[in-house]
Structures are given as C-alpha cells and as structure tokens.
N, C-alpha and C positions, 0 to 999 in steps of 0.2 A: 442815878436819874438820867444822864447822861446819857445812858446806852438804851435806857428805853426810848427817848428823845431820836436817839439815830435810828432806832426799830421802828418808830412810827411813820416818820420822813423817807425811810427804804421802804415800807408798807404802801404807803399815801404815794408813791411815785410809781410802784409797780401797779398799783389800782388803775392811777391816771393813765397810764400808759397801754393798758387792758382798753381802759373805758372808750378811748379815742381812738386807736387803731381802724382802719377800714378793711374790710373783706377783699376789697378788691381799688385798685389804683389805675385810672388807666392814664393814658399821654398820647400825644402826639409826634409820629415820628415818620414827615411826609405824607404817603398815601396810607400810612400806617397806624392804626391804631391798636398801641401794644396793653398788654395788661400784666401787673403784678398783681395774683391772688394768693389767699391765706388760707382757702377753702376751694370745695369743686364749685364751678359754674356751672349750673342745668341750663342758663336762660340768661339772653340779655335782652334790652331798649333803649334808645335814648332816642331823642328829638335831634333832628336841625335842619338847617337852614336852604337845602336842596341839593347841597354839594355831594351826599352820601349817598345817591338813589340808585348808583350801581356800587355797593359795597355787596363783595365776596371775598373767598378766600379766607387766609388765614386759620389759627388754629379753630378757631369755631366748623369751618368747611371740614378739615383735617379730622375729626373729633363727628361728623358726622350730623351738625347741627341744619336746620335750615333756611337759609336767610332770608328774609322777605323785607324789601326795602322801599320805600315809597317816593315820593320828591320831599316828606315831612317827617318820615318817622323810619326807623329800620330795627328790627326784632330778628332775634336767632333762638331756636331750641331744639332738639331732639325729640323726634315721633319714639326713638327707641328708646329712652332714658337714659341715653351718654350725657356726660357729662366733659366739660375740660379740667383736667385736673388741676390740683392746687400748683403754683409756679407763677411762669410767665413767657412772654412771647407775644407773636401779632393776633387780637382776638380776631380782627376783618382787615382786609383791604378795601381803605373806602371808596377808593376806583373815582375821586374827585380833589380838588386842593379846598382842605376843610380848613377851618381856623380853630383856637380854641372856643373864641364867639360863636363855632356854627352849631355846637350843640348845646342842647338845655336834656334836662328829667331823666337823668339815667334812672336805670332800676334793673339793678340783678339779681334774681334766684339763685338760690344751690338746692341741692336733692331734696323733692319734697316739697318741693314749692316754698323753702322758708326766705325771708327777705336777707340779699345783702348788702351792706352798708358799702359805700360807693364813695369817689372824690375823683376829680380831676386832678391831675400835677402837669404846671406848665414845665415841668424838666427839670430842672433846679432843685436838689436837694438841701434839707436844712446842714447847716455846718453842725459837724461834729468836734463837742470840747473836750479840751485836753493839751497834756504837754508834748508838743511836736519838738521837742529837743532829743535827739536820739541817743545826748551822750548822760539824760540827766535819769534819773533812779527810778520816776515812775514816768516813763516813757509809753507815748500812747498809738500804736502803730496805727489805732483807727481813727485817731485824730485828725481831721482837717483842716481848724483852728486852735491856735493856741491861745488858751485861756489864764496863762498867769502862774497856773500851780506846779512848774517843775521844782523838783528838790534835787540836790546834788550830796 
C-alpha cells in the first residue's frame, strides 16, 4: 500500500509540475528584457507605461523579427515565419529605464499562431530543498537550502 501511496504523490507532483510551468519567463535586466523559453516564439506584446517606445534589438532583431513599438504598447513577429528558438537570452532592448510596474498583458505565440503561457520573474529564484551538507550520504549539489533531511 505504501508504494502505491509514493506512486501516486510522484504522479500528482509530476502533473503539478507539467500543469504550471510557463512557455516562456521573462525579467528584467536594465535596458534588458531577457527571456527563458521552453518553446519557439513566433510573436510577442505586452503593454507599458511609455518607457519601451524605442525598444529594438535583441534576440527578437537577431532572429529577424519586426518590432513595432508605440509610447503604449510594443509587438514583434516575423513576415517570414522565423521564429526564436527554444532557450534564452535578450528578447529586446528596451532602449528606456522600464520597471517591473511598466508593463501589463504580455501575450506570446509559438509556430502557428498557438498561445503561450507567460510570467513575469522579479529575478529571484525559489530555493531549492535539500541536504547542503557535502559530507552527509544524500548530498544535494543542486541544493540551495537545506531542508532537515541529511543522513550520515
């Protein structure tokens, strides 16, 4: 009973884990707005606040995309159907000092016009649990936090 119990708990985590994932991450890094994706991007938008109205460059320029950027809103895509491949790096340079307050409504495509699923990250990733003791048996190199469970 037991092991079915731990089958269903590795199940139901790897689900969750599927379920909530984003297609694509972006952050803030100066004039920089970089992106971790898990999928190609054909297309991006988002809204803000006026500071991004000369946003160029970056992998989206690189990749052959076109930018079109307003005092309210800035959109990128490909007339030839490039895409930026799955990774990461600077989508634009937003050629303004943006905050994370300056934008609202992302929305990004991948091939095909399908939708993909988006988030902000102010930088700061979540700690990773585990045992940071390096002398103890289940030692966790990707550990960030130690959580309690080393054995010796």
């Amino acid at each position: 009973m037991k092991k079915i119990t731990n089958i269903i708990i590795l199940l139901s985590a790897l689900f969750l884990s599927f379920t909530f994932a984003q297609d694509v991450t972006v952050s803030l890094d100066g004039q920089n707005l970089n992106y971790v994706s898990t999928t190609d991007i054909a297309g991006w938008q988002f809204s803000h606040d006026g500071c991004a109205s000369g946003a160029s460059g970056g992998d989206s320029a690189a990749n052959g995309f076109t930018i079109s950027c307003s005092s309210g809103a800035c959109l990128a895509f490909s007339f030839s159907g490039a895409v930026i491949p799955t990774g990461s790096g600077i989508l634009v340079d937003l050629g303004g000092d943006c905050s994370e307050d300056s934008f609202s409504t992302w929305v990004f495509s991948g091939p095909g016009g399908t939708s993909l699923t988006s988030e902000f990250s102010s930088g700061g990733s979540d700690p990773v649990l585990g045992c940071t003791d390096d002398t103890a048996c289940n030692f966790d190199a990707d550990a960030t936090e130690d959580d309690g469970s080393c054995s010796y």
